[in-house]
C-alpha positions as YAML, in Angstrom:
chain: A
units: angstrom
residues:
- id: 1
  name: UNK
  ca: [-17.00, -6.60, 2.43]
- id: 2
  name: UNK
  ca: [-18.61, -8.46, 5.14]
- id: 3
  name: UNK
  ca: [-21.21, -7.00, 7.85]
- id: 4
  name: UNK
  ca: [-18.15, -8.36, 10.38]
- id: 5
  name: UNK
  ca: [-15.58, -5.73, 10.99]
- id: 6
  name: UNK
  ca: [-11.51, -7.47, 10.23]
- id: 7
  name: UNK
  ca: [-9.76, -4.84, 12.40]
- id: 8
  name: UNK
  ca: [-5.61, -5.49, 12.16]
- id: 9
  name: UNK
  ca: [-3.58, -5.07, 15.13]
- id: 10
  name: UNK
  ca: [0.28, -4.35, 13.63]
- id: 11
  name: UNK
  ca: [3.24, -2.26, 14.67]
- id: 12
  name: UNK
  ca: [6.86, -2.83, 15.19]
- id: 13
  name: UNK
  ca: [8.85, -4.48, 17.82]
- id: 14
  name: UNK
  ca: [7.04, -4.39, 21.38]
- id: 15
  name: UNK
  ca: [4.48, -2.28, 20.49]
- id: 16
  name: UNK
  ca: [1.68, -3.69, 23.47]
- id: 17
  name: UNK
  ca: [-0.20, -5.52, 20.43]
- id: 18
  name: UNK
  ca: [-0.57, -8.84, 23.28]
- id: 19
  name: UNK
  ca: [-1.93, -6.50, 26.17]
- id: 20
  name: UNK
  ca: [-4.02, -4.47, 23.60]
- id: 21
  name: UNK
  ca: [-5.51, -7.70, 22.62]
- id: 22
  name: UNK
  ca: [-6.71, -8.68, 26.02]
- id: 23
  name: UNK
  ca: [-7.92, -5.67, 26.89]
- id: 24
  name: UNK
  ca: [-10.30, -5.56, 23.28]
- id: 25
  name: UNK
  ca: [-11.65, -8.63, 23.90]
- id: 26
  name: UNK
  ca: [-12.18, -7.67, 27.77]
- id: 27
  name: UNK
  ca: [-13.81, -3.91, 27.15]
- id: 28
  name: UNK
  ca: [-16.21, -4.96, 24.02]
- id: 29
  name: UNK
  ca: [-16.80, -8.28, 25.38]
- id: 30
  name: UNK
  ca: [-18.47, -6.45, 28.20]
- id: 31
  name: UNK
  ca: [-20.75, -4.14, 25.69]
- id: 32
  name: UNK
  ca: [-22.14, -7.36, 24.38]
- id: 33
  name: UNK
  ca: [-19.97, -7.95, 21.17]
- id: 34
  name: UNK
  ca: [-18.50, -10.97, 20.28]
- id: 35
  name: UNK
  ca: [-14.74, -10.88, 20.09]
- id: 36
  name: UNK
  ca: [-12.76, -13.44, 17.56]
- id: 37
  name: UNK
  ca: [-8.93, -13.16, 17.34]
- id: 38
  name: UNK
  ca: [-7.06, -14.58, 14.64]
- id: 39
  name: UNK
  ca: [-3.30, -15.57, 16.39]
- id: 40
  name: UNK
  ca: [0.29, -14.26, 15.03]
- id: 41
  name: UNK
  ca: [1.32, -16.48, 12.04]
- id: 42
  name: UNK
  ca: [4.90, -15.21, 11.85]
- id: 43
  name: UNK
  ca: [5.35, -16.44, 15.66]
- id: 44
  name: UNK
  ca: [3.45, -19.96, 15.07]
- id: 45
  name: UNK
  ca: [5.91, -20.47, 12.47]
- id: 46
  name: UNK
  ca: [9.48, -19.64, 14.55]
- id: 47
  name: UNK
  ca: [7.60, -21.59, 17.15]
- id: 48
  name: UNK
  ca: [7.32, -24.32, 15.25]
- id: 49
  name: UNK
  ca: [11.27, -24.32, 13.83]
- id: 50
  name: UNK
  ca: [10.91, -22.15, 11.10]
- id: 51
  name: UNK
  ca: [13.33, -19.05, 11.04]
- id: 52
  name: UNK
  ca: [14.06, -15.79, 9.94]
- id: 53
  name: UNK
  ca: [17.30, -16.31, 10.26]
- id: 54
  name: UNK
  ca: [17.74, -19.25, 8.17]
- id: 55
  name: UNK
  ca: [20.83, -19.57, 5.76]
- id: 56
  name: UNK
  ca: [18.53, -21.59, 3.34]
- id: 57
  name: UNK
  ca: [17.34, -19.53, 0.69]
- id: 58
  name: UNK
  ca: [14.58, -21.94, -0.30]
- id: 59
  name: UNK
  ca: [13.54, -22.96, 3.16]
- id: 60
  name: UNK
  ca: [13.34, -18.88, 3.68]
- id: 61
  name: UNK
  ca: [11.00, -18.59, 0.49]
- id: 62
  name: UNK
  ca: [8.74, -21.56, 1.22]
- id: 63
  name: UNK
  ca: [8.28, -20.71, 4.91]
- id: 64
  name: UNK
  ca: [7.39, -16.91, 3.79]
- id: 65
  name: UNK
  ca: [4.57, -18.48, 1.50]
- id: 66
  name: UNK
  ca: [3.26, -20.48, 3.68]
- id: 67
  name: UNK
  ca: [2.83, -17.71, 6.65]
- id: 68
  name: UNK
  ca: [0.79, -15.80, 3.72]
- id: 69
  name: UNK
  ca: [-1.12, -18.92, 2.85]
- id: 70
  name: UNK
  ca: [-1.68, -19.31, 6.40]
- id: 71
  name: UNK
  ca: [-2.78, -15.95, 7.48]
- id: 72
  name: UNK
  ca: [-5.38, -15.87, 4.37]
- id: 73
  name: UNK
  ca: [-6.61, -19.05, 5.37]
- id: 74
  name: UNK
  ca: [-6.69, -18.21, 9.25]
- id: 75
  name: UNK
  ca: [-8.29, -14.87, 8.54]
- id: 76
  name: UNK
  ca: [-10.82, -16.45, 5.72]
- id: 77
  name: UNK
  ca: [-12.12, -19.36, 8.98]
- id: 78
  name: UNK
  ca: [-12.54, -17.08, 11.90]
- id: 79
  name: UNK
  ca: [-14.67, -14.55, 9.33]
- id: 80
  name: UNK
  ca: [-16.72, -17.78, 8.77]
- id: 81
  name: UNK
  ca: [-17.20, -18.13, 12.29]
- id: 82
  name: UNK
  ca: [-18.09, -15.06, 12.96]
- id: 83
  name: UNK
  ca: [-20.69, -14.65, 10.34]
- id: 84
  name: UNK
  ca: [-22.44, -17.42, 12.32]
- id: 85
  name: UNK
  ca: [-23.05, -15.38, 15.24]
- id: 86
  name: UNK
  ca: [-26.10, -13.31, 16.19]
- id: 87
  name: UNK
  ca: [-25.01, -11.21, 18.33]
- id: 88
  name: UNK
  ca: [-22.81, -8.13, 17.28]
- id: 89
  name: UNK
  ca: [-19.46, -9.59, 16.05]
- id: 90
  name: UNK
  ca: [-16.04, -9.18, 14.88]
- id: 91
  name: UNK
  ca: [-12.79, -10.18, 14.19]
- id: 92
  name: UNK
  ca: [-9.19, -8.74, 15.19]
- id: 93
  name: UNK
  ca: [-6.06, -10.18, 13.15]
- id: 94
  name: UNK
  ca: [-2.74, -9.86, 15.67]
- id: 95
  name: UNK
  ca: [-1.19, -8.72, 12.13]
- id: 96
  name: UNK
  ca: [-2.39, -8.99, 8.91]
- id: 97
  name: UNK
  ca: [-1.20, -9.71, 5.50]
- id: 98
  name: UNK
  ca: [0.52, -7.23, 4.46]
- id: 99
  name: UNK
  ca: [3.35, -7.31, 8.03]
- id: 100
  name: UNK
  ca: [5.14, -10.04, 5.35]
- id: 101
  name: UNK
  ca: [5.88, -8.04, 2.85]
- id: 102
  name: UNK
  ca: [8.20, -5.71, 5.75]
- id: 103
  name: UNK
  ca: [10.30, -8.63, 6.22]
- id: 104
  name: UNK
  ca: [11.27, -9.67, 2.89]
- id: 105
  name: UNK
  ca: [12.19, -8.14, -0.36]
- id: 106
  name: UNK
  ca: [9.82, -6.52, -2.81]
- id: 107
  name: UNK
  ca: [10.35, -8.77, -5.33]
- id: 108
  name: UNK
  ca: [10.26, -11.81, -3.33]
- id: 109
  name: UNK
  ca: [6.62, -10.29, -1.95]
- id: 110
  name: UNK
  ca: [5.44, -9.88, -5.56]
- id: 111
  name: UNK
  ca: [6.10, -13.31, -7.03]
- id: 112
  name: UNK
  ca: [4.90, -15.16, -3.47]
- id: 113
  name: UNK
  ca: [1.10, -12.62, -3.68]
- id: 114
  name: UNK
  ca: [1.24, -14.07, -7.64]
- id: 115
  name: UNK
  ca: [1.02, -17.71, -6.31]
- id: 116
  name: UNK
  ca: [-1.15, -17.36, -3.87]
- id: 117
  name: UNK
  ca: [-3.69, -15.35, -6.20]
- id: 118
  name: UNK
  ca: [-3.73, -12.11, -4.76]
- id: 119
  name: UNK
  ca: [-1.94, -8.17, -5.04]
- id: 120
  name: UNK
  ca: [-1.09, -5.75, -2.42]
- id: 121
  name: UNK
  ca: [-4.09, -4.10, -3.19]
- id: 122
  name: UNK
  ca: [-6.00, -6.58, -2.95]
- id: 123
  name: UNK
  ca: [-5.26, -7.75, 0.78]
- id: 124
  name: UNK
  ca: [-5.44, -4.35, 1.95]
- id: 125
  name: UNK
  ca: [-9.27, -4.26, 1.16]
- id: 126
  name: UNK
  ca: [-9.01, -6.84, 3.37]
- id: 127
  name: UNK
  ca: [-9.84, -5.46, 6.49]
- id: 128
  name: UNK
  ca: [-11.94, -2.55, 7.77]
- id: 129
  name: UNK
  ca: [-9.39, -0.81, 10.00]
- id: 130
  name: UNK
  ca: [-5.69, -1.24, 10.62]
- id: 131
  name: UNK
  ca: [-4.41, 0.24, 14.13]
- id: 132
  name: UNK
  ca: [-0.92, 0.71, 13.80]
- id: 133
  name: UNK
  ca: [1.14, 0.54, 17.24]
- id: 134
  name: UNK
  ca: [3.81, 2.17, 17.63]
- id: 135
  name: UNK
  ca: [7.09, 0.19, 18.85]
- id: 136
  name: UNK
  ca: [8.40, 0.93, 22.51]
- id: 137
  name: UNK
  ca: [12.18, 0.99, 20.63]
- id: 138
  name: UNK
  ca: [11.01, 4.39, 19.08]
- id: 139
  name: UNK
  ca: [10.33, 7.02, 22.21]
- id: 140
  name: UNK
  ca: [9.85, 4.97, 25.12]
- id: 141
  name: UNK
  ca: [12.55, 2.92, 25.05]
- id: 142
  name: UNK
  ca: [12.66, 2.30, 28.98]
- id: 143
  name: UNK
  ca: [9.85, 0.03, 28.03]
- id: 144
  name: UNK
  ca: [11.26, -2.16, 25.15]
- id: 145
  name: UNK
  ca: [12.22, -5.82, 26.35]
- id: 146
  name: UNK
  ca: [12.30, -9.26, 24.57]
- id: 147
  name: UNK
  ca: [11.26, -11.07, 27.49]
- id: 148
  name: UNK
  ca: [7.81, -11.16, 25.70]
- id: 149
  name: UNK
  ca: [8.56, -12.96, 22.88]
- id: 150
  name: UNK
  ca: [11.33, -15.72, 23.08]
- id: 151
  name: UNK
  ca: [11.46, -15.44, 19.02]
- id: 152
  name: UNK
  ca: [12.35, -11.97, 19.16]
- id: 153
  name: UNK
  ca: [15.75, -11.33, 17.52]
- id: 154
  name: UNK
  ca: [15.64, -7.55, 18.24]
- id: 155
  name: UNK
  ca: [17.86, -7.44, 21.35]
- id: 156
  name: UNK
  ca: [17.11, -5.10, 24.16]
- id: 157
  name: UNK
  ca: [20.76, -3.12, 23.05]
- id: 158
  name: UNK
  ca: [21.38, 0.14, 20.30]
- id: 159
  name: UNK
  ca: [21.25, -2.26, 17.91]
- id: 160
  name: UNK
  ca: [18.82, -4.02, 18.15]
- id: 161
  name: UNK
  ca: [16.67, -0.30, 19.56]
- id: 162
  name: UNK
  ca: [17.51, 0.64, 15.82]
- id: 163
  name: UNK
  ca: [16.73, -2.83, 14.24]
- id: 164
  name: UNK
  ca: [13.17, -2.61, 15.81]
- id: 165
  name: UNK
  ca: [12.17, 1.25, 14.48]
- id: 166
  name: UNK
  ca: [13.69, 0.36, 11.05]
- id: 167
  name: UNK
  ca: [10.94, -2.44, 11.49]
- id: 168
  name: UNK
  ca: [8.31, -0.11, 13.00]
- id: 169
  name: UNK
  ca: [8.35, 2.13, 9.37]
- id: 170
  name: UNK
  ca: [8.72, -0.55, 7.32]
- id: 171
  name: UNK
  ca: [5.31, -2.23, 8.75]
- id: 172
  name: UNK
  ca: [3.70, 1.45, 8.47]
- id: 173
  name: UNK
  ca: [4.93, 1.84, 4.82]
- id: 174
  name: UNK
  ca: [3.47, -1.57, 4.02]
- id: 175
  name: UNK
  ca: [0.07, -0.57, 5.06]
- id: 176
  name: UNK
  ca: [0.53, 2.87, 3.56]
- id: 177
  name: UNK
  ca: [-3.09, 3.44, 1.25]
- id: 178
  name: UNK
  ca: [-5.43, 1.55, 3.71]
- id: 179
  name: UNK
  ca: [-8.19, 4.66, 3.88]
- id: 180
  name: UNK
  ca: [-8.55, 3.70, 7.70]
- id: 181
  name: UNK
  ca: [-5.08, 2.98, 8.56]
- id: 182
  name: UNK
  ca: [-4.38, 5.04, 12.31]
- id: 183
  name: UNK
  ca: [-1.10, 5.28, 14.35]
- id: 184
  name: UNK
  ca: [-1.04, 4.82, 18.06]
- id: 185
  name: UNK
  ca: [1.52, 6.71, 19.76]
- id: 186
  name: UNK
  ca: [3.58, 5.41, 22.50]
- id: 187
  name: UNK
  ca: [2.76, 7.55, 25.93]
- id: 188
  name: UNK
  ca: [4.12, 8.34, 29.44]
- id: 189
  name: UNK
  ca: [1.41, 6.13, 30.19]
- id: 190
  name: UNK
  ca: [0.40, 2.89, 28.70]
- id: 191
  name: UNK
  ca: [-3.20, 2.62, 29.66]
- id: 192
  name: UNK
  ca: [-3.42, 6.07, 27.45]
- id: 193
  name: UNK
  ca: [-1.91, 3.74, 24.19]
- id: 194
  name: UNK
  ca: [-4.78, 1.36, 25.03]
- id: 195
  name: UNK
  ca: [-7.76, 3.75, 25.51]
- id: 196
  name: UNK
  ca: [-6.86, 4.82, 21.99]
- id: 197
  name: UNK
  ca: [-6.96, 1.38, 20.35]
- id: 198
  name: UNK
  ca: [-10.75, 1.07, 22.06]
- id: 199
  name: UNK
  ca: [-11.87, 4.31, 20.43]
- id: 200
  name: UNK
  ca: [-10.14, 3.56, 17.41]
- id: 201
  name: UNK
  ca: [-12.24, -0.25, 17.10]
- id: 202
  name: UNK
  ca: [-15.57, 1.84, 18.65]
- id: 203
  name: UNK
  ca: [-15.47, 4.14, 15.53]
- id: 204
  name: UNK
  ca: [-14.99, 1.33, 13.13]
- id: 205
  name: UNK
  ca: [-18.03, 0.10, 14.90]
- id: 206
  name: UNK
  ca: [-20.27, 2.95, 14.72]
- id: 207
  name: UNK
  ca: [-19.89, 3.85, 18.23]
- id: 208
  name: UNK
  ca: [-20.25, 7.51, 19.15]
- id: 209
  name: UNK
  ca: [-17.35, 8.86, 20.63]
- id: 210
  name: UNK
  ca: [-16.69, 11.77, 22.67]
- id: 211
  name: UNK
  ca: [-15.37, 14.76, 20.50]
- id: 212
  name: UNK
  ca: [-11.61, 15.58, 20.73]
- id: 213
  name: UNK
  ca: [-9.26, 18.17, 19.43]
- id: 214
  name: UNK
  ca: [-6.28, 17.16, 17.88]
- id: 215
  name: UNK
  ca: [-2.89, 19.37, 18.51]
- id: 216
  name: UNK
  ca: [-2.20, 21.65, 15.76]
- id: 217
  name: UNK
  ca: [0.50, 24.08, 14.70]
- id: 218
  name: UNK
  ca: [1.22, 26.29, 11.72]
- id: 219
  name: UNK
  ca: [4.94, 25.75, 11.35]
- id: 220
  name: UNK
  ca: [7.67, 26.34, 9.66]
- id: 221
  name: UNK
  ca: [10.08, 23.68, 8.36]
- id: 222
  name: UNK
  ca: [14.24, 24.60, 9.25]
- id: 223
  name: UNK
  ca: [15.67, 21.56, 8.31]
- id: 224
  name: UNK
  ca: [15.19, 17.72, 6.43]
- id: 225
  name: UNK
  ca: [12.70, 16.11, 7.37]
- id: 226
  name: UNK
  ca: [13.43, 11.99, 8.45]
- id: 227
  name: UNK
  ca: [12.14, 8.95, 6.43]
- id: 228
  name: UNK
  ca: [8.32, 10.17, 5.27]
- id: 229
  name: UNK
  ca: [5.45, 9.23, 3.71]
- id: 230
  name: UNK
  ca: [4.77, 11.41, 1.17]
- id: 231
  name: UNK
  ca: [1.52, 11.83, -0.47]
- id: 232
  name: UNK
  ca: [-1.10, 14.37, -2.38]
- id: 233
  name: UNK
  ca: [-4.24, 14.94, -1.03]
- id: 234
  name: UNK
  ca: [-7.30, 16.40, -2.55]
- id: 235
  name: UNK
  ca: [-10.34, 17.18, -0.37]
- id: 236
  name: UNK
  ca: [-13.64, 17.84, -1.40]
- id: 237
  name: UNK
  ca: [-17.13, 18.91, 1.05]
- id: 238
  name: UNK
  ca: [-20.40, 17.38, -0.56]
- id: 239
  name: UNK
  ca: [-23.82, 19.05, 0.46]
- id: 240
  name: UNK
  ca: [-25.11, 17.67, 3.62]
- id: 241
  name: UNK
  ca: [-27.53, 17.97, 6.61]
- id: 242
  name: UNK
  ca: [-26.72, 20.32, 9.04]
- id: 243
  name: UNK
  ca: [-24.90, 18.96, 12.18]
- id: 244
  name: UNK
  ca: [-23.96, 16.83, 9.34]
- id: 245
  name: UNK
  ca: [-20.19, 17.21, 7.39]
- id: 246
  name: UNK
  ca: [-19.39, 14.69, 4.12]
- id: 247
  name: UNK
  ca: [-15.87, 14.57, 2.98]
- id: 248
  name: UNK
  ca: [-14.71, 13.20, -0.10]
- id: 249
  name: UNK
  ca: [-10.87, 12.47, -0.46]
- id: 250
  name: UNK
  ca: [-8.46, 11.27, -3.38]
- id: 251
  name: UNK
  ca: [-4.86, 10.74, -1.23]
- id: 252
  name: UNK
  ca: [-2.32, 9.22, -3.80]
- id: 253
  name: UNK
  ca: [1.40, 8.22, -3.83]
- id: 254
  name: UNK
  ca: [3.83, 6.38, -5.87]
- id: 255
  name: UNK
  ca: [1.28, 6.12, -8.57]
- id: 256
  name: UNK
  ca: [-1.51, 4.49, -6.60]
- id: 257
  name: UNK
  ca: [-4.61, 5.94, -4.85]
- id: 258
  name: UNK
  ca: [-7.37, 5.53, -2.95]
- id: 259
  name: UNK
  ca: [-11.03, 7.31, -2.65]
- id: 260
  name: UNK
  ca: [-12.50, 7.81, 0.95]
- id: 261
  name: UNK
  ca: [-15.58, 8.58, 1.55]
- id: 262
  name: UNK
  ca: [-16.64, 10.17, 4.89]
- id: 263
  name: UNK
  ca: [-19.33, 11.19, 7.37]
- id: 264
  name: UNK
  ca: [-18.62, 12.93, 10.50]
- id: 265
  name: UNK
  ca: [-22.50, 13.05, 12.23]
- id: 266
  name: UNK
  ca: [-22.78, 15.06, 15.48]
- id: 267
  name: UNK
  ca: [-24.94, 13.07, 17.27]
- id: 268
  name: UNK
  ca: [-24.69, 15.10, 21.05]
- id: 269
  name: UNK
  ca: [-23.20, 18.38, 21.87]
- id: 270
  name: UNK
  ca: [-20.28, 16.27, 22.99]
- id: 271
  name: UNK
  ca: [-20.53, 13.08, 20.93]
- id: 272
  name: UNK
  ca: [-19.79, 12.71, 17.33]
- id: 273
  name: UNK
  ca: [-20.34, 9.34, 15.13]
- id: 274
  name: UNK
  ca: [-17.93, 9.34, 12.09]
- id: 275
  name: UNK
  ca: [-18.07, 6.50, 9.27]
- id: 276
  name: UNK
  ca: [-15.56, 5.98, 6.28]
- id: 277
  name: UNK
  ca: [-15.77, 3.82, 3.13]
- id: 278
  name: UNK
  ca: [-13.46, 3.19, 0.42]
- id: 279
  name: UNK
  ca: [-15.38, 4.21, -2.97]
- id: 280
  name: UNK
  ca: [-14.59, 3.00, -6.56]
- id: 281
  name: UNK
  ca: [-12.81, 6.07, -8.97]
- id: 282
  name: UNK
  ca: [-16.73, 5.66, -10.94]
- id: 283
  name: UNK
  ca: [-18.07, 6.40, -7.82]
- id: 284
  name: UNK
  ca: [-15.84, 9.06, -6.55]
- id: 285
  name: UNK
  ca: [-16.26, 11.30, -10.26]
- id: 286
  name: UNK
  ca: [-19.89, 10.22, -9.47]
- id: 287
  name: UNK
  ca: [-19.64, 11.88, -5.78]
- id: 288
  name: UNK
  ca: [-17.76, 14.92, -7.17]
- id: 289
  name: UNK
  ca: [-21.09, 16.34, -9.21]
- id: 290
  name: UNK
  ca: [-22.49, 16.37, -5.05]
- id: 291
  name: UNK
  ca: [-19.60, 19.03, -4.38]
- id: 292
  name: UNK
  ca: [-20.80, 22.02, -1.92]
- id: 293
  name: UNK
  ca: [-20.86, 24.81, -4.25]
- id: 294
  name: UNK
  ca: [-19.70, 26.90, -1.36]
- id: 295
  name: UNK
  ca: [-16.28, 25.32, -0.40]
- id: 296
  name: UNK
  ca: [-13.54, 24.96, -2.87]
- id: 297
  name: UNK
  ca: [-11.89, 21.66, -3.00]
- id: 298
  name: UNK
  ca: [-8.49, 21.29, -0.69]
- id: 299
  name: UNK
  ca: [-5.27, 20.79, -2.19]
- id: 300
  name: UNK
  ca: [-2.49, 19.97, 0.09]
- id: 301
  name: UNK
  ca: [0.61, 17.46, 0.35]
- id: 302
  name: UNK
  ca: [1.28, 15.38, 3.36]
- id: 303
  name: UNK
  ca: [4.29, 14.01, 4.87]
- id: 304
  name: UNK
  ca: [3.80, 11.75, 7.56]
- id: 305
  name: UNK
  ca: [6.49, 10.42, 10.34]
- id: 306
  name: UNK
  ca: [7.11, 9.03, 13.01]
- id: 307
  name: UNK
  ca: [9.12, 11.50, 15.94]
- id: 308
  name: UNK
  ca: [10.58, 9.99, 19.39]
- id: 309
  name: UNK
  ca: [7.71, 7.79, 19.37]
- id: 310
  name: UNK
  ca: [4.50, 10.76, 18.02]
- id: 311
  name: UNK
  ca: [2.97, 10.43, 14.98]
- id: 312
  name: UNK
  ca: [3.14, 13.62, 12.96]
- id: 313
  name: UNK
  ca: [1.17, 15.05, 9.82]
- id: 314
  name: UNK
  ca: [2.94, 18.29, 7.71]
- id: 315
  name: UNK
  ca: [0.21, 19.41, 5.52]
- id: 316
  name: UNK
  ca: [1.80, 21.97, 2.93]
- id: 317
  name: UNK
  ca: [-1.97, 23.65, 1.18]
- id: 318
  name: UNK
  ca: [-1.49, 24.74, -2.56]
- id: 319
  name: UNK
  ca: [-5.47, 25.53, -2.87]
- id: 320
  name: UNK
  ca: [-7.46, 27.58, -2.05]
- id: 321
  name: UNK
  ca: [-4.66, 29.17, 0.04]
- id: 322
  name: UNK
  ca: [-1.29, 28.85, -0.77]
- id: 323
  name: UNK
  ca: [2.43, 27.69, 1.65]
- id: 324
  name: UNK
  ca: [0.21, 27.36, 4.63]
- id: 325
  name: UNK
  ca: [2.19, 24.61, 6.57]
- id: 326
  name: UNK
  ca: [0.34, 22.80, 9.37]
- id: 327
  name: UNK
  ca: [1.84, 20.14, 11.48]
- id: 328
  name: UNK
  ca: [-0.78, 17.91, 13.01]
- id: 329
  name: UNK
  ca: [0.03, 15.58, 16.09]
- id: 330
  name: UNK
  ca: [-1.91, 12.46, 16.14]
- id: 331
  name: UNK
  ca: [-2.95, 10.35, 20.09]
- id: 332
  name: UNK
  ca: [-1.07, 12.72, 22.12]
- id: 333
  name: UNK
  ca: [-2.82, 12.98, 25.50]
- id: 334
  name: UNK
  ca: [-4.38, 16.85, 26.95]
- id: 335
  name: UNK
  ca: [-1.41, 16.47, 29.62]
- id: 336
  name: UNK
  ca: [1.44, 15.13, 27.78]
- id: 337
  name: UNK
  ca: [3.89, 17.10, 26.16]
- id: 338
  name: UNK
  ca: [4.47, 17.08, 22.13]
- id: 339
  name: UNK
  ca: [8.04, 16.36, 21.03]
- id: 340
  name: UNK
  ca: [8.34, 18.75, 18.55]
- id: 341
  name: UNK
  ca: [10.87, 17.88, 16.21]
- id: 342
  name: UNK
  ca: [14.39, 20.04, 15.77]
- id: 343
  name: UNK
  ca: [13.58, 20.80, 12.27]
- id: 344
  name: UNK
  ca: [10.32, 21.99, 12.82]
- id: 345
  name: UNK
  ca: [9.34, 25.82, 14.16]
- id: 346
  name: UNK
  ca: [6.31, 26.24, 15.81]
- id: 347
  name: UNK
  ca: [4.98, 29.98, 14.27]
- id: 348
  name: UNK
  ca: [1.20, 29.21, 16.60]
- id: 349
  name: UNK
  ca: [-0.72, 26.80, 18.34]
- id: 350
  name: UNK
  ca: [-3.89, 26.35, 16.36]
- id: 351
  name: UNK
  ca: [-5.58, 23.92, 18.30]
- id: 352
  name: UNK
  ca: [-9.35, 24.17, 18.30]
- id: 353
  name: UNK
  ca: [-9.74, 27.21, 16.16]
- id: 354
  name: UNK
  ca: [-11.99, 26.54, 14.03]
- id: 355
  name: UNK
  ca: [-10.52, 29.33, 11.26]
- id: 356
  name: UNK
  ca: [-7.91, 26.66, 10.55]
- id: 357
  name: UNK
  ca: [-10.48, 23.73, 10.27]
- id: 358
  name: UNK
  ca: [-10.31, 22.31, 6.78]
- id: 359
  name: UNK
  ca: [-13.92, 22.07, 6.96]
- id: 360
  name: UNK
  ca: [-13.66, 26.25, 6.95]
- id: 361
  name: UNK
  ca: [-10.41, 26.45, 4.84]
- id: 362
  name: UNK
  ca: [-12.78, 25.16, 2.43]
- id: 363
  name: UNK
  ca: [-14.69, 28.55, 2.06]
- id: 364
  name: UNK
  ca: [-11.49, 30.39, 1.43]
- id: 365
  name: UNK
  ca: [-12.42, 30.60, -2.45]
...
């Protein structure tokens, strides 16, 4: 992958993706970088006649592979561009690739990647980062509107509210696998959505950040859980330099997985600089022979989903300790409240103690 960062900007329905994109290029323009954004395909296309909605089966297919076509093309341009530049560049796709395959059928998606050369797989190692914004139809609903889009079909009514979050998990499912894939939470207040796109781009970029604790619970689960992501995770700690913690993870799912690679570098008592890479399977049995012989490797399953607009993580742990059940929130600001779900009991608040960090759970051999 290039030097030049391909960061995607998705999420359902009115999820803030325009205003997110003006403030990127405002906030990193001003720390010197050099900001390219690649434009919505999808919405060039309805602009230009072409529609979802279309009773013509073949007009549907061939305007679904050309978007694709498009998009890689777009994409494969502004990268070109951007490698031209000398100062610190990179390059933010208002969606990416893999938003088609929410809107049509799997099979469909599978013969129209085939033609144009490529896999799912493939175009997810894409890009360096996909921020996934959550839609304003799922937990702030006083905010969803169509006046923003004039090719919008999801109407501003129960229907359409519905229509847009079925939309908003299909997108996330698409881009399920991508080792740096984040969700951004809808919040009381927007400008707290936005601040968490910049921090999300300034660790892609290798920007310190301040440290923050994310809201934990250990729970206990009372009822069915909605429409999840289900996966298997196994963790293991490599030896590393103090102030220093190296994480190597295997998190698979309907047969496929994917190897990350990370370093979480303390850089200030308040700042820490974290960096992730995908790694080959060679690479990560290679890795595994750096294990910390002092931490047992993490086995756990995750279900994630999306609540009344919060992005939740239940991690069930098998080893090295067994039916603990943590529920993780994800973006939720110090002041806001969590909207705990009604099938979830809340046994403690676990935030910041550090007994519960995996880092420690680790030791528990």
């Amino acid at each position: 992958m290039s030097n030049v960062k391909r960061i995607v900007l998705t999420g359902g329905p009115c999820a803030g993706k325009t205003t997110a994109l003006v403030r990127i290029v405002e906030h990193f323009s001003n720390l010197g970088f050099k900001v390219f954004t690649v434009p919505e395909v999808p919405t060039m296309y309805s602009q230009g006649g072409w529609s979802y909605l279309t009773t013509n089966p073949r007009l549907y297919y061939e305007g679904e592979k050309a978007i694709l076509e498009t998009q890689l093309a777009l994409e494969d341009a502004f990268m070109r561009l951007a490698e031209t530049c000398t100062k610190p560049t990179f390059v933010v796709c208002d969606r990416g690739t893999l938003d088609i395959s929410a809107y049509i059928a799997p099979e469909m998606w599978d013969d129209i990647t085939g033609k144009c050369g490529t896999s799912s797989n493939q175009l997810k190692e894409r890009y360096d980062a996909v921020l996934h914004l959550v839609s304003a139809a799922d937990g702030a609903e006083q905010y969803y509107t169509v006046a923003t889009n004039s090719t919008r079909y999801e109407q501003a009514n129960e229907e359409g509210l519905q229509l847009a979050r079925d939309l908003d998990k299909r997108v996330n499912r698409a881009w399920t696998g991508h080792p740096h894939l984040r969700v951004i939470n809808n919040h009381d207040d927007f400008d707290t959505k936005l601040r968490r796109v910049l921090k999300e781009i300034s660790n892609v970029l290798g920007i310190p950040q301040p440290i923050e604790e994310e809201r934990k619970y250990i729970v206990e689960l009372t009822g069915d859980l909605p429409e999840c992501i289900e996966s298997d995770i196994r963790q293991t700690y490599l030896v590393a330099d103090p102030d220093c913690e190296v994480r190597l993870r295997r998190r698979s799912w309907n047969g496929e997985a994917v190897n990350v690679h990370k370093t979480k570098k303390r850089v200030s008592p308040t700042e820490v600089l974290e960096t992730e890479r995908q790694v080959t399977n060679a690479l990560y049995e290679s890795l595994l022979q750096q294990a910390d012989p002092y931490r047992a490797t993490i086995h756990k399953t995750r279900r994630s989903f999306i609540w009344k607009g919060q992005y939740f993580e239940l991690d069930t742990y098998h080893e090295p300790i067994k039916g603990l059940m943590v529920l993780e929130t994800k973006d939720i600001a110090q002041q806001e409240s969590v909207n705990f779900p009604p099938f979830i009991k809340v046994i403690e608040d676990i935030t910041g103690n550090q007994q519960y960090y995996n880092y420690n759970i680790a030791l528990q051999r």
